[in-house]
C-alpha positions in Angstrom: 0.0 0.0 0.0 1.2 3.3 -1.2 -0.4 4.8 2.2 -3.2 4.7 4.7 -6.2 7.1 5.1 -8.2 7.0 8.3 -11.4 8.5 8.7 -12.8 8.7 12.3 -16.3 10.8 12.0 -17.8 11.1 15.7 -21.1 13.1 16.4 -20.7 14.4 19.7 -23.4 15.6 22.3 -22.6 17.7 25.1 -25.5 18.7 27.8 -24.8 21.6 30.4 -24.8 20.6 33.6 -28.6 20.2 35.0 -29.5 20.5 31.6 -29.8 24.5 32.2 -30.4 26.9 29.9 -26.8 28.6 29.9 -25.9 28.7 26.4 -26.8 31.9 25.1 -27.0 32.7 21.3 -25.3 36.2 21.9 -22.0 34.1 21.7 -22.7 30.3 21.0 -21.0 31.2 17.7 -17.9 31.8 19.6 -17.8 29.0 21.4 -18.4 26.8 18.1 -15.1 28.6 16.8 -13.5 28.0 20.1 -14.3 24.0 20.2 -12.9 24.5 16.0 -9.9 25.6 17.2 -9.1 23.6 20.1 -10.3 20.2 17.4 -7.9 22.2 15.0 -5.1 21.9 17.3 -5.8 17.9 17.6 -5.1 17.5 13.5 -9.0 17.1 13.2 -12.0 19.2 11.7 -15.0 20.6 13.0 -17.5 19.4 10.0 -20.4 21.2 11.6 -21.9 22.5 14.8 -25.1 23.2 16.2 -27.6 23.3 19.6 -29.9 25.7 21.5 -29.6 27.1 25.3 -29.2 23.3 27.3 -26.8 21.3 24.5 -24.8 21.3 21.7 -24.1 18.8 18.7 -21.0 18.8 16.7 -19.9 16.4 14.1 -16.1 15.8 13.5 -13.2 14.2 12.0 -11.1 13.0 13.9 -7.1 11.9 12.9 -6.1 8.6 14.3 -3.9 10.1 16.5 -6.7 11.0 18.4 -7.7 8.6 21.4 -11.3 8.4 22.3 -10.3 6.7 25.7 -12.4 3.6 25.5 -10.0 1.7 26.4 -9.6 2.7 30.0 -13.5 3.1 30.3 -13.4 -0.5 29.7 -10.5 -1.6 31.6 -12.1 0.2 34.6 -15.5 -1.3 34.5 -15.2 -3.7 37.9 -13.9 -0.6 39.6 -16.9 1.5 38.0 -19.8 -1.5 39.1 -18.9 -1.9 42.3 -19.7 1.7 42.9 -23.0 1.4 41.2 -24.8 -1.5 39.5 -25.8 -1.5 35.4 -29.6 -1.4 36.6 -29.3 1.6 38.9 -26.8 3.6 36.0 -29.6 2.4 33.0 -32.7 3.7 34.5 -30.4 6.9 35.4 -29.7 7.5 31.8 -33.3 6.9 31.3 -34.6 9.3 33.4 -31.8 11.8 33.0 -32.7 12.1 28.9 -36.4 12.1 29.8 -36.8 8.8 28.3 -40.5 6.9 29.0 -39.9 3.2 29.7 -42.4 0.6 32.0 -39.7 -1.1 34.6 -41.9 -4.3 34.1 -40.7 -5.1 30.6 -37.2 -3.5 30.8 -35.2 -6.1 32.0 -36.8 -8.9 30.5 
């Protein structure tokens, strides 16, 4: 092989914390230029980005040199469950992203 291309696209979400209304439009387009810049900096691209007062989306490109940190998410996952069980962390997520679910068919 004359050479290797890599293409890592990841859509990101961020929320603010308590899901609050901080992000104002007065200077979300700054803060879209900052995120570029600081993704420019890692080698990767800022494709597009967009959200209203409580989160933001962004969709990137991302160089391989870029770690995600799975890896150590996954390595730590006895050290993370003993802490809290899968159960208790699901329905958090659940509730957290206002998702409807009926516990009686969840874990089935």
């Amino acid at each position: 092989m004359a050479g290797k291309h890599i293409s890592l696209l990841v859509h990101f979400v961020w929320s603010t914390a308590g899901r609050e209304p901080w992000i104002s439009q007065s200077w979300e387009d700054e803060l879209y230029k900052v995120i570029g810049g600081i993704i420019r900096n890692k080698k990767g691209k800022l494709l597009e980005a967009g959200g209203v007062s409580d989160h933001i989306h962004l969709y990137t490109s991302l160089p391989s040199t870029v770690s995600l940190d799975v890896m150590r998410y996954i390595q730590r996952q006895k050290e993370h469950h003993r802490r809290r069980d899968f159960k208790s962390e699901f329905i958090e997520l659940l509730n957290r992203h206002e998702i409807e679910y009926d516990e009686r068919y969840i874990w089935r």
